[in-house]
Backbone as numpy.savetxt, mean C-alpha at the origin, in Angstrom:
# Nx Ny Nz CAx CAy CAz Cx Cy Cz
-26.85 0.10 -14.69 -25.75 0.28 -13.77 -26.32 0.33 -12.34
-25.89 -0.61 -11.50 -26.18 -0.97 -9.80 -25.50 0.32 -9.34
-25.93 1.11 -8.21 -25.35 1.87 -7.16 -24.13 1.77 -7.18
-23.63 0.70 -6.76 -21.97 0.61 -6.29 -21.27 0.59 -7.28
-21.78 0.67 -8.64 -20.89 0.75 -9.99 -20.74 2.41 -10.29
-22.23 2.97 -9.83 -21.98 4.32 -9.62 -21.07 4.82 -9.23
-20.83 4.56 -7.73 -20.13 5.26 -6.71 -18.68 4.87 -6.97
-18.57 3.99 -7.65 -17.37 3.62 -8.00 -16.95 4.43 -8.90
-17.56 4.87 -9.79 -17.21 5.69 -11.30 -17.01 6.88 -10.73
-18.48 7.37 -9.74 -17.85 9.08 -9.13 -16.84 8.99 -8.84
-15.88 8.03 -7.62 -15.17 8.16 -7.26 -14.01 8.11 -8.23
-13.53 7.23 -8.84 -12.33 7.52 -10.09 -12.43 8.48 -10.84
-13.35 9.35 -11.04 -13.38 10.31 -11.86 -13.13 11.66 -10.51
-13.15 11.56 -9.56 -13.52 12.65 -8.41 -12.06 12.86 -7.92
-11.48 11.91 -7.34 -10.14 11.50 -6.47 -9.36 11.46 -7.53
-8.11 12.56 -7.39 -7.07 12.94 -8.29 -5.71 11.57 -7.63
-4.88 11.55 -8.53 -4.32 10.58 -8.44 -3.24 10.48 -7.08
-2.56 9.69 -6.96 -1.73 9.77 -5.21 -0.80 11.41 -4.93
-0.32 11.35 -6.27 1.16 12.16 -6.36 0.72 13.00 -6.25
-0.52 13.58 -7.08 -0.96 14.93 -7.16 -1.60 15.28 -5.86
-2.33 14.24 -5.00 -2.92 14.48 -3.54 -1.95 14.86 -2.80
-0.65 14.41 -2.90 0.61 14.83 -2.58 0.67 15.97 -2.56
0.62 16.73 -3.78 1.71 17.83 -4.05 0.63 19.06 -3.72
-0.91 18.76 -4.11 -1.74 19.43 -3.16 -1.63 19.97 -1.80
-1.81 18.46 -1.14 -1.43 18.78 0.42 -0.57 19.69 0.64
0.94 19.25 -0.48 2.16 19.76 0.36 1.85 21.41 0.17
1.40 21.99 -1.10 0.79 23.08 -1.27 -0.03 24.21 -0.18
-1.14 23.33 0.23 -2.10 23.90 0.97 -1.31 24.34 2.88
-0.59 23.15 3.03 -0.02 22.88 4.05 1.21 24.36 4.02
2.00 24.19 3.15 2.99 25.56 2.69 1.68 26.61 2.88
1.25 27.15 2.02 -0.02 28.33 1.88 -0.70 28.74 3.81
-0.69 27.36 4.21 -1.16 27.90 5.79 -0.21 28.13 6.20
1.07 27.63 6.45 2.08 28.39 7.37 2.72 29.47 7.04
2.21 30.12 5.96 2.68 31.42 5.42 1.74 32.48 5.90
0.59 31.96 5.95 -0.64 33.05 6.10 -1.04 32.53 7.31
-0.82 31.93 7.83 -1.14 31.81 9.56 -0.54 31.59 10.32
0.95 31.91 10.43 1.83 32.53 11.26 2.02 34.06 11.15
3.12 34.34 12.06 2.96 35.94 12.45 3.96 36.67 11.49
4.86 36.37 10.83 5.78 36.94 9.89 5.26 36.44 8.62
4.86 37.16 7.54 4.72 37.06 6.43 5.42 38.11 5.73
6.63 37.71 5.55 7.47 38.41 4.35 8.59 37.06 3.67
9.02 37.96 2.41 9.83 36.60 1.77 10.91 35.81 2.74
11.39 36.41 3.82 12.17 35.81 4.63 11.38 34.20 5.25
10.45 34.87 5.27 9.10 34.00 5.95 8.90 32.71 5.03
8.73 32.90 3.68 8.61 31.93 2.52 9.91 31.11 2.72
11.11 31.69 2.84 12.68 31.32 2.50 12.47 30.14 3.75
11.94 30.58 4.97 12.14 29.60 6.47 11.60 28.76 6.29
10.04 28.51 5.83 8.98 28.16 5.57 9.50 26.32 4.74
10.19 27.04 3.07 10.77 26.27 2.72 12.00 25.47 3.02
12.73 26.13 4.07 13.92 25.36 4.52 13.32 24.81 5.57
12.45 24.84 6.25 11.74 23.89 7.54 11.61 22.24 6.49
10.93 22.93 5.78 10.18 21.43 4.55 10.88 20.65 3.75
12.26 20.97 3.51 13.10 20.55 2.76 14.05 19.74 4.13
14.57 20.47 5.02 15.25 20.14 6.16 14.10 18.34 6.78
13.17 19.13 7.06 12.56 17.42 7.33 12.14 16.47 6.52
12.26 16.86 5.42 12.04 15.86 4.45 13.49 14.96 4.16
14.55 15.44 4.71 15.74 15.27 4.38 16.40 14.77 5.99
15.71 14.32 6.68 16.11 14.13 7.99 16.74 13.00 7.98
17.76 12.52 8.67 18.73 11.54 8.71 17.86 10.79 9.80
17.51 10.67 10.20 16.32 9.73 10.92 14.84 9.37 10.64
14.65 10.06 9.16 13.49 9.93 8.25 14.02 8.71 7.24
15.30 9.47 6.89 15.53 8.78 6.07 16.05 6.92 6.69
16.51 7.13 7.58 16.73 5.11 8.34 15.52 4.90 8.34
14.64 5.24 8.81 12.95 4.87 8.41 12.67 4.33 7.45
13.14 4.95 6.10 12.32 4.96 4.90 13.13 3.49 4.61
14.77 4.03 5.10 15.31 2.72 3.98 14.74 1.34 4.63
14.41 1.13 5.97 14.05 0.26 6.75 13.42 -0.20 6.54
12.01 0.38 5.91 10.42 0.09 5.58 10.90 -0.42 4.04
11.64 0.19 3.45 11.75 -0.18 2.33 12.37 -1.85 2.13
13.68 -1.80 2.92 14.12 -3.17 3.35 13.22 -4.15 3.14
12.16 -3.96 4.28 11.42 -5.04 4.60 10.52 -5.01 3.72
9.81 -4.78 3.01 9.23 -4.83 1.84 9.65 -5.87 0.48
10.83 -5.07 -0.11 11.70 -5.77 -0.63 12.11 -6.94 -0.34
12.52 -7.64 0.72 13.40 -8.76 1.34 12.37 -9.44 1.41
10.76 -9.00 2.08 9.84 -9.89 1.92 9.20 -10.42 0.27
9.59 -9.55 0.06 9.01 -9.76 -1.89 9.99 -10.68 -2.08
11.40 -10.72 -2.03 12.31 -11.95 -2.15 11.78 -13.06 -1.77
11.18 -13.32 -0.40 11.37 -14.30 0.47 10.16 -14.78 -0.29
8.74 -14.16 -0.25 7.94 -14.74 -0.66 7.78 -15.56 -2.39
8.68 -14.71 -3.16 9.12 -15.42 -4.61 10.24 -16.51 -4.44
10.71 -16.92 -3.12 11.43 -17.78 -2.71 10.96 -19.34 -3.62
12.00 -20.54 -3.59 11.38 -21.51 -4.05 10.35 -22.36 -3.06
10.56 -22.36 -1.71 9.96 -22.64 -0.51 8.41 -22.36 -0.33
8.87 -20.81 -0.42 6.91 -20.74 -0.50 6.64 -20.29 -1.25
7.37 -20.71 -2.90 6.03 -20.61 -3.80 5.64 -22.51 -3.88
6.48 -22.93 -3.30 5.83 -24.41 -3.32 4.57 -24.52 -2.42
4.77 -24.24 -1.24 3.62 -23.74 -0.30 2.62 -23.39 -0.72
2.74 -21.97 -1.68 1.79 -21.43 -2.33 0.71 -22.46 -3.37
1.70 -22.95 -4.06 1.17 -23.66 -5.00 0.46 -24.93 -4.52
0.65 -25.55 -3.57 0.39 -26.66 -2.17 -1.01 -25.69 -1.57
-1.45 -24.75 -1.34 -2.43 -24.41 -1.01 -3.59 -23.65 -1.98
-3.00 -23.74 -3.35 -4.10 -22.97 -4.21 -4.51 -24.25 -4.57
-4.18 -25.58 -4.66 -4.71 -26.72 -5.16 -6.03 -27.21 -4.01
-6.30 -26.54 -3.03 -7.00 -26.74 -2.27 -8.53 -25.79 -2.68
-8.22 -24.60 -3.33 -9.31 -24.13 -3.59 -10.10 -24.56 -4.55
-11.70 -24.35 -4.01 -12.00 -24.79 -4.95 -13.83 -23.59 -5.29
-13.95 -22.85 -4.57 -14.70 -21.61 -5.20 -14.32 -20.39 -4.53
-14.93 -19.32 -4.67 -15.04 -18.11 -3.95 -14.94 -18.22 -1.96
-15.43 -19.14 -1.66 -15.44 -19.36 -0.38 -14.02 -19.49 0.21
-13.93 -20.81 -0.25 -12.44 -21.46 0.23 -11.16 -20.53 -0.14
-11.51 -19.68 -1.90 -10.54 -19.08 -2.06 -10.26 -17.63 -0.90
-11.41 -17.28 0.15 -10.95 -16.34 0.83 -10.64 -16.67 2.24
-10.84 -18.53 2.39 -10.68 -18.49 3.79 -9.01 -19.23 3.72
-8.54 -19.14 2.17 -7.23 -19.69 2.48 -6.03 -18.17 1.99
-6.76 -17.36 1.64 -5.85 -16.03 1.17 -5.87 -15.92 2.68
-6.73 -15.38 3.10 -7.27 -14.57 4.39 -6.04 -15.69 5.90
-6.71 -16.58 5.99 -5.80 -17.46 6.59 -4.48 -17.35 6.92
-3.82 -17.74 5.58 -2.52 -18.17 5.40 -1.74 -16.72 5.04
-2.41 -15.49 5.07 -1.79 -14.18 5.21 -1.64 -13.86 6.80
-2.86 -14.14 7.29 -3.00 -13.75 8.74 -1.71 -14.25 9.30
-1.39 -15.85 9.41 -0.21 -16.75 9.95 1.47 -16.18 9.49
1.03 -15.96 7.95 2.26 -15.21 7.56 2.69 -13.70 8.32
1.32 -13.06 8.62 1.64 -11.41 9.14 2.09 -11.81 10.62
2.16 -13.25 11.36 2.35 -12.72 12.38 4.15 -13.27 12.50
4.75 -13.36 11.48 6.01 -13.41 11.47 6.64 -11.91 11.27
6.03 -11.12 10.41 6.18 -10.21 9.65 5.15 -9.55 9.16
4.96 -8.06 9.66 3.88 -7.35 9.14 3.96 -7.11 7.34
5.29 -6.88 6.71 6.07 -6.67 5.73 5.33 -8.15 4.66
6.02 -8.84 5.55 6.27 -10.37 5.02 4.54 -10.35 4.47
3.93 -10.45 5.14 2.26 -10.72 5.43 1.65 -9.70 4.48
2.38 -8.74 4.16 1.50 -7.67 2.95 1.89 -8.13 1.79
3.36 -8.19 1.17 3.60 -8.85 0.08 3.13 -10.67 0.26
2.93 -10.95 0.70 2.36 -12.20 0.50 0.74 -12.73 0.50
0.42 -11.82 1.14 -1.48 -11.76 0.73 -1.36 -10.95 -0.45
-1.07 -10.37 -1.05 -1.18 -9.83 -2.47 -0.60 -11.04 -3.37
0.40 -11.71 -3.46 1.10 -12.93 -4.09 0.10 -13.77 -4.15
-0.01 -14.45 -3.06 -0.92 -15.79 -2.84 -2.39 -15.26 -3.50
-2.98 -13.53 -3.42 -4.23 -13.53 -3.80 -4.37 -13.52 -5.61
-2.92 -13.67 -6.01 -3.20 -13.66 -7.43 -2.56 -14.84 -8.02
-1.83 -15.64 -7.15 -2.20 -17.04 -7.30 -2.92 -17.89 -7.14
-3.76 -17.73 -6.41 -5.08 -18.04 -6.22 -5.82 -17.93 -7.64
-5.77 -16.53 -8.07 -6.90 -16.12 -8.95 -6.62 -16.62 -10.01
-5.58 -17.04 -10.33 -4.72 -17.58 -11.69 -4.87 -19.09 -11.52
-4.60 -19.79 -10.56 -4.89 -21.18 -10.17 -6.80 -21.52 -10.35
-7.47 -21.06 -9.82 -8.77 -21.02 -9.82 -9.63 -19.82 -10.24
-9.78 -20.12 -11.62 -10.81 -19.25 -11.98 -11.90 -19.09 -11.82
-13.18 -19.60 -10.99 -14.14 -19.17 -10.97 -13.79 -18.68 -9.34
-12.93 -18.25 -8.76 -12.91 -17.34 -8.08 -13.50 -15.97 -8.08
-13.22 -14.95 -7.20 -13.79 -13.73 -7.61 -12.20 -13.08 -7.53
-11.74 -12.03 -8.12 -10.49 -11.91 -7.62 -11.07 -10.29 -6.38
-12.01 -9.81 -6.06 -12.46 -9.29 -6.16 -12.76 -9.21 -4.53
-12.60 -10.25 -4.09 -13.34 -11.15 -2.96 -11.73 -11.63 -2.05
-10.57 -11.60 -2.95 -9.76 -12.35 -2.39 -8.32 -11.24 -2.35
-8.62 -10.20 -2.83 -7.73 -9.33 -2.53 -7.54 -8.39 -1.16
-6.19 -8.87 -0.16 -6.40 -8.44 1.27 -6.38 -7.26 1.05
């Protein structure tokens, strides 16, 4: 086993999964504003939790979220579109090793992100696994933005 297969293994075995880094944080983050502000009594816990619930629940968090979400979505449409998966398929016939396969992911994401930052994330992930499926002695490894 090479170094970087190492460090790879510490790390998946070390780094707890997203949700739980989540619920950590949100934990530790609660635990300091209880014990390092100046009122610590249950009233204190009761505020504490209605601060965290109140902004998590913000009507201007939430147009955010649905917004980001929007564009995500609509780009995942657009890019499973019939248009550019013809495109797509029109530029994986061009690859033809590890090289080409990252200067046409890399490329043709860049051109796409500057329509759409959204657009340009779901579509370098698309194109990088059509790629990898179109040309196998790729690396997929190499071609994931």
């Amino acid at each position: 086993m090479n170094i970087s297969q190492f460090i790879e293994n510490t790390f998946k075995n070390l780094i707890p999964a997203p949700f739980t880094l989540a619920v950590l944080l949100t934990l530790i983050t609660l635990f300091v504003a209880f014990f390092f502000t100046d009122q610590t009594s249950i009233t204190s816990a009761i505020q504490i939790l209605d601060f965290w619930q109140t902004g998590m629940w913000d009507p201007a968090l939430i147009v955010f979220m649905v917004q980001m979400m929007l564009i995500l979505v609509l780009g995942h449409v657009l890019v499973l579109s019939k248009p550019v998966s013809w495109l797509t398929s029109q530029l994986t016939k061009i690859v033809t090793g590890n090289a080409s396969a990252v200067i046409i992911v890399s490329v043709s994401t860049m051109l796409v992100a500057f329509f759409n930052w959204g657009l340009g994330l779901i579509f370098g992930a698309i194109m990088a696994r059509k790629v990898a499926e179109a040309a196998p002695p790729a690396d997929l490894k190499l071609i994931i933005p």
